[in-house]
C-alpha positions in Angstrom: -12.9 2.0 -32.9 -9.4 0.5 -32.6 -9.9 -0.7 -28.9 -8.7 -5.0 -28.1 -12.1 -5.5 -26.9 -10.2 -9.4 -25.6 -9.1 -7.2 -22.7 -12.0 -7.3 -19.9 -11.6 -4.3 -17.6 -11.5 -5.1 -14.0 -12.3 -1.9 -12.6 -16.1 -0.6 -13.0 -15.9 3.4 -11.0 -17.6 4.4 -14.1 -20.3 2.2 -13.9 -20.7 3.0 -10.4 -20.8 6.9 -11.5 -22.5 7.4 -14.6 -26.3 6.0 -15.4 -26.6 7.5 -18.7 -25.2 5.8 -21.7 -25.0 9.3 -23.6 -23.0 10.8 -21.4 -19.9 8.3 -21.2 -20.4 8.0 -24.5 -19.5 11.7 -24.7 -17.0 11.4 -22.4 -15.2 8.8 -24.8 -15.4 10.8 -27.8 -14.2 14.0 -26.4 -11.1 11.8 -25.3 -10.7 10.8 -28.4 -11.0 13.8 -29.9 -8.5 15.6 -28.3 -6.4 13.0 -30.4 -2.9 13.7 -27.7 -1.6 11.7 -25.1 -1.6 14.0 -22.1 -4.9 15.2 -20.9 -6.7 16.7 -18.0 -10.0 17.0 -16.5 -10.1 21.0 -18.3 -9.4 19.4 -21.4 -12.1 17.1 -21.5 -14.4 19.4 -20.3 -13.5 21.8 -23.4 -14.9 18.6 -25.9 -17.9 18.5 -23.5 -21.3 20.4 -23.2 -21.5 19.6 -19.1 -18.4 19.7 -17.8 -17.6 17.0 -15.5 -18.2 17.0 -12.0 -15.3 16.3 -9.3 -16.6 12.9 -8.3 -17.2 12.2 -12.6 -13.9 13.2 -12.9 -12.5 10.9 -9.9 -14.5 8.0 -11.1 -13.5 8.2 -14.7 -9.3 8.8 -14.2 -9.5 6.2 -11.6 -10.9 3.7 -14.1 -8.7 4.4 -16.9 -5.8 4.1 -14.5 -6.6 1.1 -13.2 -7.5 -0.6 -16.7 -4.4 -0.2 -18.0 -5.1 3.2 -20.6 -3.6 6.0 -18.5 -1.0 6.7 -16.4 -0.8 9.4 -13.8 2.0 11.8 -15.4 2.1 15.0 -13.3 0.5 15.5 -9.6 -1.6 18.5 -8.3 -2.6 19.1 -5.0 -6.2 20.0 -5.8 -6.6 16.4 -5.8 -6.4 13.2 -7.9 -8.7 14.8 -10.4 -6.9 17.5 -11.6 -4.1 15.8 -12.6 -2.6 15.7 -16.0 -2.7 11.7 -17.0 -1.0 10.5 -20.2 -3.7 8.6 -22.2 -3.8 5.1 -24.3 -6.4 6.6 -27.1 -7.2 3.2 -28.5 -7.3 1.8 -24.6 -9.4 4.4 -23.9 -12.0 3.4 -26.2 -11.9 0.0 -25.2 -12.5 0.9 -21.5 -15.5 3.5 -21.6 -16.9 1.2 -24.4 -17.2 -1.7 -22.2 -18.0 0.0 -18.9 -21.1 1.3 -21.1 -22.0 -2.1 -22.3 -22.1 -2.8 -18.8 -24.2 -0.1 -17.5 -26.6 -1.1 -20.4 -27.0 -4.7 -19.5 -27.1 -3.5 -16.0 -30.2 -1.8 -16.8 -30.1 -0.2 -13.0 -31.6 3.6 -11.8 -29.2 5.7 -9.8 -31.7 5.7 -7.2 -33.1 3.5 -4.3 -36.3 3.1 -3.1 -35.1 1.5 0.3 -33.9 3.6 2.8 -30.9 1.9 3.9 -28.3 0.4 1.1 -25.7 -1.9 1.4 -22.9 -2.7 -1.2 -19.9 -4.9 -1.7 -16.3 -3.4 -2.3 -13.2 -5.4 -2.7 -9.4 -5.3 -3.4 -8.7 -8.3 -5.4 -5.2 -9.8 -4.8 -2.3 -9.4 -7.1 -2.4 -11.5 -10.1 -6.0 -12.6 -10.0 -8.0 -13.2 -12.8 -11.6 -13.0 -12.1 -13.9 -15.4 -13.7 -17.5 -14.3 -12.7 -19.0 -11.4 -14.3 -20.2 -10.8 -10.9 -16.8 -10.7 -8.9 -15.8 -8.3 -11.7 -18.3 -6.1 -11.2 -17.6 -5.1 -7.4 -16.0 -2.1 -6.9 -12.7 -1.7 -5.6 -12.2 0.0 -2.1 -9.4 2.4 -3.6 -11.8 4.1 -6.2 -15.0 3.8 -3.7 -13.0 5.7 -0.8 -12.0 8.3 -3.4 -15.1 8.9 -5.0 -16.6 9.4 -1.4 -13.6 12.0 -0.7 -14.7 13.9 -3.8 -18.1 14.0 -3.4 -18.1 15.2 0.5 -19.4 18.5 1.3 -19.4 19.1 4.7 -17.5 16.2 6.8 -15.4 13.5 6.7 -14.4 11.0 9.6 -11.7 8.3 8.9 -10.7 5.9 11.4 -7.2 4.2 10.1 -4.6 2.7 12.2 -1.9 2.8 9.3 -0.9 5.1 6.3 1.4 4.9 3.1 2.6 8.7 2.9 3.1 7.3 -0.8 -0.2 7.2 -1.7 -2.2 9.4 -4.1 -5.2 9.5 -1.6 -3.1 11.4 1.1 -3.2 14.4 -1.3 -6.8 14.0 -1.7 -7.8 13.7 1.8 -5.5 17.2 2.5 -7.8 18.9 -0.5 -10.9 18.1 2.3 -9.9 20.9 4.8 -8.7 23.5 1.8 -12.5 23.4 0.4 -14.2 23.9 4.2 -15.0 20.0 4.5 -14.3 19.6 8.1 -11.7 16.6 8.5 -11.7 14.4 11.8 -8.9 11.2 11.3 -8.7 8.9 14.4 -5.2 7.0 14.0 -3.0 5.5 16.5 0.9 5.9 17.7 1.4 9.4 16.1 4.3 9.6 18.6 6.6 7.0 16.6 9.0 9.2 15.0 10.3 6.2 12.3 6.6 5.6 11.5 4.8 5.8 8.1 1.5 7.5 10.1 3.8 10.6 11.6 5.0 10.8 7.8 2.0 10.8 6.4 0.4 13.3 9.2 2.6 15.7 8.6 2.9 15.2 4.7 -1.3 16.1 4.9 -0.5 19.0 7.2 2.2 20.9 5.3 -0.9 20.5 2.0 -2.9 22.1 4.1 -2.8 26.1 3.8 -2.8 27.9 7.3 -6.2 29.3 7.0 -8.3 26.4 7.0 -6.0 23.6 9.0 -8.6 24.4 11.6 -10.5 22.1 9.4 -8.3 19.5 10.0 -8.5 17.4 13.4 -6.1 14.0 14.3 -6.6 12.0 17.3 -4.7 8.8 18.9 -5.8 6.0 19.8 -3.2 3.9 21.2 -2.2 2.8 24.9 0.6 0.8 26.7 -0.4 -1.1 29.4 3.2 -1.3 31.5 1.7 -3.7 34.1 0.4 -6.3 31.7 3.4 -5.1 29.0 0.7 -5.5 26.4 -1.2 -3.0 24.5 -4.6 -2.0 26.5 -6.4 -0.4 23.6 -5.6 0.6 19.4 -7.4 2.3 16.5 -8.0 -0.9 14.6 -10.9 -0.1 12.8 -11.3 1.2 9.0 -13.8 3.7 8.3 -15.0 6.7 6.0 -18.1 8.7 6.7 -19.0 11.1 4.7 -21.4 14.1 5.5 -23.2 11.4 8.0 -24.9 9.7 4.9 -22.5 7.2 3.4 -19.9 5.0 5.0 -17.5 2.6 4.2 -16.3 0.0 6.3 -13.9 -3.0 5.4 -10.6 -4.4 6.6 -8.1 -2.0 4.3 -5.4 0.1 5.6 -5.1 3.3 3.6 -1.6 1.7 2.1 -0.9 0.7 -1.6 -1.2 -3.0 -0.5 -4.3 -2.6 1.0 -5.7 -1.1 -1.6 -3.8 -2.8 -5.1 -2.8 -5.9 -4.3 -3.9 -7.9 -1.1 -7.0 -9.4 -0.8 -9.7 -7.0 1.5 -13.0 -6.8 1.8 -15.6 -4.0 2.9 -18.7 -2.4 2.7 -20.3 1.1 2.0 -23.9 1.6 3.9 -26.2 4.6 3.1 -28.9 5.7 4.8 -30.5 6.5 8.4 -27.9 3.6 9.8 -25.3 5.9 9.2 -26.4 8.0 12.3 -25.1 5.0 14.3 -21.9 4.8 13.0 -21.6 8.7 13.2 -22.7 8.0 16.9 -19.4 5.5 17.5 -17.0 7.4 15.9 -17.7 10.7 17.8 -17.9 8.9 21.2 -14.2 7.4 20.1 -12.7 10.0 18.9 -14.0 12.3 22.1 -12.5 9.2 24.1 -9.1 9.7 21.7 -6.3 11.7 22.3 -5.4 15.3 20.8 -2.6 15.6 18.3 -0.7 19.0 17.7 1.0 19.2 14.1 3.1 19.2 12.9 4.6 16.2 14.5 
């Protein structure tokens, strides 16, 4: 093992998806193994016995990403885990190593006996060096959102007044309607024609292949009052739910600020609460009005 163990990681999605020591220990070596800078999710799953699942596969990219031993070197539209990432092998080691030093001291099941759950997410802001091994172990919202994305089978409803058409998750969010998820986004002022939302809108439309954009649903949420020449109403709110069982809310935009570099906070809830949430947003979005794409 070559890895500069000095280096703490600051992003724990592996510890959030894997329980079993073994397994990202597997992970690791099959990495390793491969002993070549650019590798994908099929290679990894050649070194493996279980291949990874799509949400494995999200969480464990995402962390090597964000701790520094890969980079992102070719795009596909599947979604963010099926892209080809150029790989740090020494970096790599350090990073699966200490996430599985931290599952171990963990010590924690990958099961609840309550029937709600609640859990911190954060984006830390730019430059910050936590101190607490317990700030470093909250999840960021980026990876949490994605790993939700991946693992949704039949629905997903996102409420999110503003979008960066940049952003790696817009591809991921288009893969939702290609594999039969059904898709509702409540956003607001779609009919701004220098705005990043009608950008983005469209960007997530043109992804999407003509046979299942009936999968895919936008509404706005936005009013002028002329009278009071003020805004009456807005989407304002942030929120994922997905397949009415899980649901994060928290005060990020789906932008790369929100999501790298300012300081945000949030929560994902499981459980029967969800049914309220579910509840709201459908009222809202009913409420909401209809958007034809392309824009």
């Amino acid at each position: 093992m070559t890895g500069n163990y000095s280096t703490i990681c600051t992003n724990f999605a592996v510890v959030r998806q894997f329980d079993a020591l073994d397994r990202v220990f597997a992970i690791r070596n099959a990495i390793l193994a491969l002993n070549r800078r650019d590798v994908t999710r099929a290679d990894v799953d050649r070194e493996l016995e279980t291949p990874l699942t799509t949400r494995e596969a999200a969480a464990l990219f995402t962390c090597l990403q964000k701790n520094g031993a890969a980079t992102q070197s070719e795009v596909d539209e599947r979604g963010f885990a099926s892209y080809t990432f150029e790989v740090d092998p020494p970096e790599v080691d350090r990073v699966l190593t200490q996430q599985a030093a931290v599952i171990a001291a963990d010590s924690r099941s990958s099961q609840t006996d309550q029937d709600d759950s609640v859990e911190f997410v954060a984006t830390l802001p730019g430059g910050f060096e936590p101190t607490s091994a317990r700030v470093h172990s909250i999840p960021d919202i980026a990876s949490t959102i994605r790993n939700q994305v991946f693992d949704a089978d039949s629905s997903v409803r996102i409420a999110n007044p503003y979008f960066d058409p940049s952003l790696e998750l817009v591809s991921d969010l288009a893969s939702l309607p290609r594999r039969g998820v059904e898709t509702q986004l409540l956003t607001r002022e779609t009919t701004d024609e220098e705005g990043d939302t009608r950008t983005t809108l469209n960007k997530m439309w043109n992804l999407i292949d003509e046979e299942h954009r009936d999968n895919f649903e936008v509404r706005d949420l936005y009013r002028w009052d002329e009278g009071q020449g003020s805004q009456a109403f807005a989407t304002h709110a942030k929120i994922v739910i997905v397949d009415d069982r899980i649901c994060y809310v928290g005060s990020a935009n789906l932008t790369d600020t929100s999501l790298t570099t300012n300081f945000e906070f949030g929560v994902v809830v499981e459980g029967d609460i969800i049914k309220d949430a579910v509840t709201v947003f459908d009222e809202v979005f009913e409420y909401s009005y209809p958007v034809d794409l392309p824009l």
